[in-house]
C-alpha positions as CSV (number, residue, x, y, z in Angstrom):
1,X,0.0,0.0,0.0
2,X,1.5,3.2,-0.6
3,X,1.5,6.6,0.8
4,X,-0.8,9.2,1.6
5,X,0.2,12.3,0.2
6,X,0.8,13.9,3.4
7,X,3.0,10.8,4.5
8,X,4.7,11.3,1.1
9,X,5.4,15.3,2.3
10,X,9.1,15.2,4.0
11,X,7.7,18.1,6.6
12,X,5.5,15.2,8.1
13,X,7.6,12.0,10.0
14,X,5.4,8.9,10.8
15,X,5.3,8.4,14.4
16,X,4.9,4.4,15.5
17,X,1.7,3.5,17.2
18,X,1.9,3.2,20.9
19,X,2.1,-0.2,22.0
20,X,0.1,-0.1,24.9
21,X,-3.0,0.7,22.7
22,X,-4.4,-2.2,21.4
23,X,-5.5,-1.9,17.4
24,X,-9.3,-1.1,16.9
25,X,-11.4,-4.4,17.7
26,X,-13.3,-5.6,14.7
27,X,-16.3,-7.1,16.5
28,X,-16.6,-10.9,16.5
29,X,-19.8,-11.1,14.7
30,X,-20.8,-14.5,15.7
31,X,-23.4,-14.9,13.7
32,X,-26.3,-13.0,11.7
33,X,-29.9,-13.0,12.5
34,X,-30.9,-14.9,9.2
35,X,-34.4,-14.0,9.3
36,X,-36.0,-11.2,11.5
37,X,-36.5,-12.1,15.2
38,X,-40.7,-12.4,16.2
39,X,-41.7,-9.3,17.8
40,X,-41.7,-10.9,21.5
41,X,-38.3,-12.0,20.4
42,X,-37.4,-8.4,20.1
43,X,-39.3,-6.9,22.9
44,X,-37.5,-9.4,25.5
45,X,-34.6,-8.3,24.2
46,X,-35.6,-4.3,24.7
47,X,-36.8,-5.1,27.5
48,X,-33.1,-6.6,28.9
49,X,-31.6,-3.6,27.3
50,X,-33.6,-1.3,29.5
51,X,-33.4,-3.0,32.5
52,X,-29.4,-2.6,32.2
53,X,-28.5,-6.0,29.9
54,X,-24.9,-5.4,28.2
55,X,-25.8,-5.8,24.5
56,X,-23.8,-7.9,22.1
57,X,-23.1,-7.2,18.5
58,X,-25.9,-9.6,17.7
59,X,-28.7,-8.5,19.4
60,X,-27.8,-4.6,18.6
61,X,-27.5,-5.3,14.7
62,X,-31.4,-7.3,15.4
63,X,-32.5,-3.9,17.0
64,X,-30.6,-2.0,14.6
65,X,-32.4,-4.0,11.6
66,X,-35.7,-4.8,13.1
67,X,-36.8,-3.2,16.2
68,X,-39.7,-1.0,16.0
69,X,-39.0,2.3,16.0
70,X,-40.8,3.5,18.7
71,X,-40.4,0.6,21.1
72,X,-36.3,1.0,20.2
73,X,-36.7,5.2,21.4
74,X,-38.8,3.5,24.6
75,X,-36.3,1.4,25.8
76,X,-33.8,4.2,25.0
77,X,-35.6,6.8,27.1
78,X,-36.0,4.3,30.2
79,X,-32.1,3.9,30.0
80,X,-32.2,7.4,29.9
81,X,-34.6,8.0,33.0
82,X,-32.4,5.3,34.7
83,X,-29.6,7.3,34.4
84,X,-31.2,10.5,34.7
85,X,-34.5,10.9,36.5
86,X,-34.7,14.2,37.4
87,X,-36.4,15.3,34.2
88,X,-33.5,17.6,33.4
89,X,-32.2,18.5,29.6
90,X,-28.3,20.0,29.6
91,X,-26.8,22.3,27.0
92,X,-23.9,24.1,27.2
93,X,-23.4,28.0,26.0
94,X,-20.3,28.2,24.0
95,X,-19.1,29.6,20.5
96,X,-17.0,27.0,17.9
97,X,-13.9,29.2,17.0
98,X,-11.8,28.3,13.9
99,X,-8.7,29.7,14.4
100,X,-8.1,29.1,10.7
101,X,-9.2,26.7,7.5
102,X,-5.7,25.6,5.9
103,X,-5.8,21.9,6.1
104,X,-4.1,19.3,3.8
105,X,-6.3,16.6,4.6
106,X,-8.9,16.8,2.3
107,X,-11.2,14.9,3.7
108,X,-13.9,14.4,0.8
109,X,-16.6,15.4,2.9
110,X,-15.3,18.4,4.1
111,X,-17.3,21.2,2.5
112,X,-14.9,24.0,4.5
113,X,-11.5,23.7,4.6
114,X,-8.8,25.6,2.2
115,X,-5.8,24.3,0.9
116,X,-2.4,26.3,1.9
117,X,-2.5,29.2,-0.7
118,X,-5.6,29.5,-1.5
119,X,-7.1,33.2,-1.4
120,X,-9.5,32.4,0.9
121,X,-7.6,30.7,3.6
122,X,-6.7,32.4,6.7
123,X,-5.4,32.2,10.5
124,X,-6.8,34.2,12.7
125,X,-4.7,36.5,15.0
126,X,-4.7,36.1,18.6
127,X,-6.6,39.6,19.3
128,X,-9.1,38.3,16.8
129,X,-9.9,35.0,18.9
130,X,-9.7,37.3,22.1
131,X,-12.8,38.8,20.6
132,X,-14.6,36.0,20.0
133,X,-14.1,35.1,23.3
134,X,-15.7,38.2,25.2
135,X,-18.3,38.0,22.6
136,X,-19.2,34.5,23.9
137,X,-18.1,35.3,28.0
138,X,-21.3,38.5,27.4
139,X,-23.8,36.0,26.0
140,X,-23.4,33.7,28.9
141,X,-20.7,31.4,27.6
142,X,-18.8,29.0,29.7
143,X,-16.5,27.9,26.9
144,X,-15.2,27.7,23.8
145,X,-14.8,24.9,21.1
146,X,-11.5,25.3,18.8
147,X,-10.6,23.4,15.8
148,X,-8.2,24.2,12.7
149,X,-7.4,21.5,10.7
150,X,-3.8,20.4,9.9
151,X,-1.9,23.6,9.1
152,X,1.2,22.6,7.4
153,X,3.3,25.3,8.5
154,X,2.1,26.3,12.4
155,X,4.7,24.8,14.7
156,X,3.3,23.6,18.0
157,X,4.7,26.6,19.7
158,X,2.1,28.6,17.8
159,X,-1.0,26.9,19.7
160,X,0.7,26.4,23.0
161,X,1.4,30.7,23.0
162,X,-2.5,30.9,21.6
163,X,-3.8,28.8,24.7
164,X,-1.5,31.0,27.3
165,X,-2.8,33.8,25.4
166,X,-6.5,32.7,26.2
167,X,-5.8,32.1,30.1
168,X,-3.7,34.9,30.6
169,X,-7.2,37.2,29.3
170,X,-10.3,35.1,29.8
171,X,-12.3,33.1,32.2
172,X,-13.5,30.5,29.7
173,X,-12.9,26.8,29.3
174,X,-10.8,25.6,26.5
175,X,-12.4,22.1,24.3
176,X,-10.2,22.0,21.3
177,X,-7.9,20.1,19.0
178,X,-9.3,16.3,18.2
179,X,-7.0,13.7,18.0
180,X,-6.5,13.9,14.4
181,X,-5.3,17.6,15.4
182,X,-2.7,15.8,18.0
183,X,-1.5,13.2,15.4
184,X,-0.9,16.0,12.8
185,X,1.2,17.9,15.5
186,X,2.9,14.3,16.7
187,X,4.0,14.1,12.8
188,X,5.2,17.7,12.9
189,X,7.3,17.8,15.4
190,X,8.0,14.3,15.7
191,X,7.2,13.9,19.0
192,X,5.0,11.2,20.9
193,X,1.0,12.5,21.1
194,X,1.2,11.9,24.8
195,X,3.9,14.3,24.9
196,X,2.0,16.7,22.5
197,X,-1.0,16.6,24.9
198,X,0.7,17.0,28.2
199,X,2.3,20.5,26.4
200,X,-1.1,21.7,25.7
201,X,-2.6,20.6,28.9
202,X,0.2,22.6,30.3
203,X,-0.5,25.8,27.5
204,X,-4.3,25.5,29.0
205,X,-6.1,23.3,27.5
206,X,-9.4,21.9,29.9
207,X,-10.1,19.4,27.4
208,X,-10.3,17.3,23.9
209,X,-13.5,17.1,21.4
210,X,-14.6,14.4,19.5
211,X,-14.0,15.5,16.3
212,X,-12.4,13.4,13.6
213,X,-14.0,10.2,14.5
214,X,-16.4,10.2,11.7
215,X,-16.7,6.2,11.6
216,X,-14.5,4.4,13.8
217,X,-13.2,1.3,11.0
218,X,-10.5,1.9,8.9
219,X,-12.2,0.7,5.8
220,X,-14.8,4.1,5.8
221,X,-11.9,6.3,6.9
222,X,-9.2,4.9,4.0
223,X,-12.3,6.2,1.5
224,X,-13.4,9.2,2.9
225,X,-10.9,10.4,5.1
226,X,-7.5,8.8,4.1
227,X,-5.2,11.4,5.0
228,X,-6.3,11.3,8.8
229,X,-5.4,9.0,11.7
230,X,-6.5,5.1,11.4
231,X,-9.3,4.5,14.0
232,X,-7.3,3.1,16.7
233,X,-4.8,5.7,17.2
234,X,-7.9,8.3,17.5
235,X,-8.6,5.9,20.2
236,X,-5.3,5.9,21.4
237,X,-4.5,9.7,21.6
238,X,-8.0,9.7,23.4
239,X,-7.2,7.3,26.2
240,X,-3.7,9.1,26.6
241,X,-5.6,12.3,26.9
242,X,-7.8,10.6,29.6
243,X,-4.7,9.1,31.6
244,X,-3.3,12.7,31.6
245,X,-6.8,14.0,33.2
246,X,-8.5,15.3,30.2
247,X,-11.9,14.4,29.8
248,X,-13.1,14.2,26.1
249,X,-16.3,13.6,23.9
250,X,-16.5,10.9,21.7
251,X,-18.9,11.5,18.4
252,X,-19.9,9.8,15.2
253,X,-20.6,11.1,11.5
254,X,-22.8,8.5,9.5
255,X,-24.7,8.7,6.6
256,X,-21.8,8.8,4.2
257,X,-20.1,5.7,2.8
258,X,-20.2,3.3,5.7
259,X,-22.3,0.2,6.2
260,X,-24.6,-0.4,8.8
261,X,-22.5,-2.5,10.6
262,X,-19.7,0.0,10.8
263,X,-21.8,2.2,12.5
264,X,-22.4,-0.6,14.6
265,X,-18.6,-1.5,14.8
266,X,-18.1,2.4,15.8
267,X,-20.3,2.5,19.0
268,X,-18.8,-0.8,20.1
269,X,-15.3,0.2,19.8
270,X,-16.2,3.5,21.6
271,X,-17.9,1.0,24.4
272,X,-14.9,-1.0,24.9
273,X,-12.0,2.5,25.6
274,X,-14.7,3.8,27.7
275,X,-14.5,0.5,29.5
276,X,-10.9,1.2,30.2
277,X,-10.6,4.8,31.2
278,X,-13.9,6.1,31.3
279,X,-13.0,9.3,30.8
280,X,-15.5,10.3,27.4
281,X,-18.1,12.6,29.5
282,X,-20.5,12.7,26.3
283,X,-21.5,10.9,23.5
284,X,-22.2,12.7,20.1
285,X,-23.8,11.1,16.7
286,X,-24.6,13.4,13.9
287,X,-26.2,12.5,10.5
288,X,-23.3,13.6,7.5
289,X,-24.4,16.8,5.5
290,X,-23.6,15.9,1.5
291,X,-24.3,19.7,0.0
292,X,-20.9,21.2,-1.0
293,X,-19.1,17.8,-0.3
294,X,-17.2,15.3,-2.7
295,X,-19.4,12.4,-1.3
296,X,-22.4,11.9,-3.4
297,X,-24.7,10.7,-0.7
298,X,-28.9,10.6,0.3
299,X,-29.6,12.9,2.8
300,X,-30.3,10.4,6.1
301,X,-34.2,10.9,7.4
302,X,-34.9,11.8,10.9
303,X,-36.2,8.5,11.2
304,X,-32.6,6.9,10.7
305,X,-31.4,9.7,13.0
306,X,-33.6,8.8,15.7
307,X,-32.8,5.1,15.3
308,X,-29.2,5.5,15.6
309,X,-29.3,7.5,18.7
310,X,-31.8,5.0,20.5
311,X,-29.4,2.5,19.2
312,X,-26.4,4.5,20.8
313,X,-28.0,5.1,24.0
314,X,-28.7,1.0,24.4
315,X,-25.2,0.0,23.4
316,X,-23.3,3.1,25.4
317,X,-24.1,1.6,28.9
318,X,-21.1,2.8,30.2
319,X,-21.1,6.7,28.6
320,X,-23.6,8.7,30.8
321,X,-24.8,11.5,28.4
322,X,-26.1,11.5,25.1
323,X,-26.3,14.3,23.0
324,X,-29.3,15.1,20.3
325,X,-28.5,17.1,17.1
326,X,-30.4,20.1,16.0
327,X,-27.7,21.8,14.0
328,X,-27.5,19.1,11.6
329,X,-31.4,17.9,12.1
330,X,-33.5,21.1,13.1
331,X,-34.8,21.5,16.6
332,X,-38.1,19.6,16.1
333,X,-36.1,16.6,15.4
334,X,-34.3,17.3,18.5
335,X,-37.4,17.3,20.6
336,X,-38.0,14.3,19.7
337,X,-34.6,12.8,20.3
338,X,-34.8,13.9,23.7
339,X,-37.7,10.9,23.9
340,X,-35.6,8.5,22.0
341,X,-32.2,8.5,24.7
342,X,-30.7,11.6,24.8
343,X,-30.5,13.8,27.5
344,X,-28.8,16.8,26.3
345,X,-29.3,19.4,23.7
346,X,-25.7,20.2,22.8
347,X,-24.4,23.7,22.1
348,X,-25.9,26.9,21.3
349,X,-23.0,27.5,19.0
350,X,-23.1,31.4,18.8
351,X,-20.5,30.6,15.6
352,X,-20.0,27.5,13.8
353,X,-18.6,27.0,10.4
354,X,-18.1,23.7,9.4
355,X,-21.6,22.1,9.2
356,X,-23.1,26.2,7.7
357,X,-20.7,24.9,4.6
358,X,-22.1,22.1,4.0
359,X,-25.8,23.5,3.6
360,X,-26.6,23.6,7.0
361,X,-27.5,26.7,8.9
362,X,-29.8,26.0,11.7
363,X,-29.4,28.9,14.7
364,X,-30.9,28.8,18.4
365,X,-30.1,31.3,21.1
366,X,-29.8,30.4,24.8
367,X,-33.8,31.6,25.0
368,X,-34.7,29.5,22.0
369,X,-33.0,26.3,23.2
370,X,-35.1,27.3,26.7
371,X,-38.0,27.3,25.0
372,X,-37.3,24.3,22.6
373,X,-36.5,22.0,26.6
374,X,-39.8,23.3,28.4
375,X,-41.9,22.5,25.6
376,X,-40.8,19.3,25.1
377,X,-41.6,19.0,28.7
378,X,-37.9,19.1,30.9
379,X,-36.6,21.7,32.7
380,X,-33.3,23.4,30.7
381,X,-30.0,23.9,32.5
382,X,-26.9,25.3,31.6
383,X,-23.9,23.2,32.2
384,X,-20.0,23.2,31.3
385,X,-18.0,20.3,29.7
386,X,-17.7,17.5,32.9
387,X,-21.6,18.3,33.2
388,X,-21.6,20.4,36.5
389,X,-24.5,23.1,36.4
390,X,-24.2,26.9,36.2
391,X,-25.7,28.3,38.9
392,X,-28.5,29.8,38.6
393,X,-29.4,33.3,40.5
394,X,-28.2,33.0,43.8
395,X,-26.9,29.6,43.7
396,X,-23.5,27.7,44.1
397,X,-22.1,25.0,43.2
398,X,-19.9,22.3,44.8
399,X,-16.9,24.3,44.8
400,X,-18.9,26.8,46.3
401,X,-18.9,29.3,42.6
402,X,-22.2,32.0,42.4
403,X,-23.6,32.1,39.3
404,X,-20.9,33.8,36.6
405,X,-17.9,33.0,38.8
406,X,-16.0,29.8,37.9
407,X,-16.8,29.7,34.0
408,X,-13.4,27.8,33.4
């Protein structure tokens, strides 16, 4: 096999995977239901699911397939209530900063990024991201979510003096750089991504999105996104960001070239790090946006939406939160979702850029997503990235922080 083009670039040095990390498990698949199971058949095994039953790859490709769809969101929602009963939906006020659009990926379904020299393509300045930043800190914001791409010519020292610049001036939680971020700076410097981490932990960062992940099997990402990381060193840098104390999100993009059991193969491998560090705090499926893209691709319904997240919250025993999608699916549909497993309603993303590129240009303010929570009957509350609540009024949290103290 030969390669990629930014292998083939002498600024970029492989770095070896980390031993300790074992390769992406391709889920024993024991063997297929050959005809659909009866519909008791598939309501004992909802009914296990709900009542805390570990699923197998079996029984949650027979849900996946056959399940109905409203007895699948059912069981979903009891997990759900299980885990949450207070009757509680969490979002979190922040603003998605792109510090710039350079990346030599090309990822074919990326509708936004600019290769180096095109006329278009910038970096923002550090006074311009400071700006950004009170922008969000007025409306209420706790934090911020930055991503970049891979910048060929940025050396690490560049985002280590932007994250000092950040704490030096603002009260505001940092969630930035995925792992495919880390592996591109790894290959930059070439140094170890645990090394790369523990510098930016040290620079400020609070913390490491999902980004990146799209599906989790090397097969989709050698087609769609073969300039990237393989699957299980996104896992890797992950679990090395959870060993150093980070706590990260894990997500999913589907809808593009993957199978149905790769979607399937995705939420089990995300199942099986959790198991070993527990540290993703969130997880985060979103249907792929094909406008403006090199992926000639159906738009997913809501119905396939909905099924993958009850799915998700039935197979992620072990990740706590589930969050619904209205900036790819609209707000109703993320009503709805809240019925069908998840429990929070994301971001209000005063600025994002990636997913407006694509097509997509769904907005909600703070009041709206308010609004949106009450009438689908749960009380809204603003939270930060590990899930603690803002206070609200007079209140204080458990490290004793008044409401607008302690956004960081």
């Amino acid at each position: 096999m030969g390669l990629t083009p930014v292998e083939r670039d002498a600024r970029f040095k492989p770095i070896a995977r980390d031993a300790r990390f074992k390769p992406v498990s391709k889920v024993e698949e024991a063997k297929a239901w050959t005809d659909a199971p009866s519909p008791s058949t598939l309501q004992g095994l909802l009914d296990a699911a709900a009542a805390g039953a570990r699923l197998d790859f079996d029984t949650a490709r027979a849900l996946y397939r056959h399940a109905d769809l409203h007895a699948l969101g059912h069981a979903a929602h009891k997990v759900r209530l299980r885990k949450h009963p207070e009757p509680m939906v969490t979002y979190v006020v922040d603003r998605n900063i792109n510090y710039s659009n350079v990346c030599v990926c090309a990822c074919r379904f990326c509708a936004y990024f600019r290769a180096p020299g095109d006329k278009d393509c910038f970096v923002l300045s550090f006074e311009e991201i400071g700006k950004k930043i009170e922008e969000t800190i007025a409306l209420g914001g706790t934090q911020i979510l930055m991503q970049g791409g891979h910048h060929p010519d940025l050396p690490l020292s560049w985002y280590e003096d932007m994250l000092a610049y950040i704490k030096d001036n603002y009260p505001i939680h940092v969630h930035a750089f995925s792992p495919p971020e880390i592996v591109h700076f790894a290959k930059m410097t070439g140094l170890p991504t645990r090394e790369i981490i523990a510098r930016l932990k040290a620079a400020g960062l609070d913390s490491i999105p999902g980004g990146g992940a799209e599906i989790l099997v090397d097969e989709v990402r050698a087609r769609v996104s073969p300039n990237k990381c393989p699957a299980g060193q996104w896992l890797a840098v992950m679990e090395e960001a959870h060993a150093l104390g980070l706590r990260t999100t894990a997500t999913m993009m589907f809808g593009h070239e993957e199978e149905e059991d790769d979607r399937l193969r995705h939420l089990f491998n995300v199942r099986e790090s959790q198991d070993r560090t527990g540290g993703f705090t969130a997880f985060i499926p979103w249907t792929f946006q094909p406008e403006n893209t090199n992926i000639a691709a159906r738009q997913l319904t809501s119905v396939e939406y909905l099924r993958l997240l009850a799915l998700s919250r039935l197979v992620l025993d072990n990740v706590d939160n589930l969050q619904v999608s209205w900036v790819t699916m609209g707000p109703k549909i993320a009503q709805a979702a809240l019925y069908f497993g998840g429990n929070d309603f994301g971001s209000t993303m005063i600025e994002e850029n990636v997913v407006r590129a694509a097509g997509v240009s769904f907005r909600l303010s703070r009041q709206e997503i308010d609004r949106l929570v009450l009438a689908a009957g749960f009380t809204p509350r603003q939270r930060r990235m590990n899930y603690t609540l803002v206070p609200q009024g007079g209140e204080r949290d458990a490290s004793g922080f008044a409401a607008g103290e302690g956004l960081a």
